[in-house]
C-alpha positions, 0 to 999 in steps of 0.5 A, a space after each residue: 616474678 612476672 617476667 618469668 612465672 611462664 618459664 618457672 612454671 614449665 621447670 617445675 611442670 617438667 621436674 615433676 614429669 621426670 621425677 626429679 623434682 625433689 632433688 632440685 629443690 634440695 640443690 636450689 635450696 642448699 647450694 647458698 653462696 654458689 647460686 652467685 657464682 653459678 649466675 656470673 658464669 651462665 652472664 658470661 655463656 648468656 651471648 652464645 645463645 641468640 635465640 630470644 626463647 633460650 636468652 629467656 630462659 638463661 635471664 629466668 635461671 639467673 634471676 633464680 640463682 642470684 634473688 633469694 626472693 625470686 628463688 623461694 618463690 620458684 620453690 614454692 612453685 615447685 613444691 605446689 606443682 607437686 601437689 597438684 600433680 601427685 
């Protein structure tokens, strides 16, 4: 989570400010076995992009999607973002 922490933390700063926050926790959390097919087709758009920051970007999306770990972690993030934003 280290590797990404900055990045998730920026997601989850701007679900909150868009208000969307609820509504991405329920995908993220209810989407099950689609997160891994969801990872495989963004590896497969992952060379379009050349720039370093959009490269991380997709690698932290990735990592969410396919590591339970490191999606319960995001959504722990998210759900303590809302608090301390609300």
């Amino acid at each position: 989570m280290d590797d990404y922490h900055h990045i998730w933390l920026k997601w989850a700063k701007t679900l909150h400010r868009w208000g969307v926050a609820h509504l991405g926790y329920h995908l993220l959390s209810e989407l099950g076995g689609m997160n891994l097919v969801l990872a495989q087709f963004i590896y497969l758009l992952e060379p379009l992009f050349y720039s370093q920051p959009a490269g991380q970007a997709l690698s932290a999306l990735c990592a969410l999607l396919e590591e339970e770990v490191h999606r319960e972690q995001f959504l722990t993030l998210l759900k303590e973002q809302g608090s301390v934003v609300s």
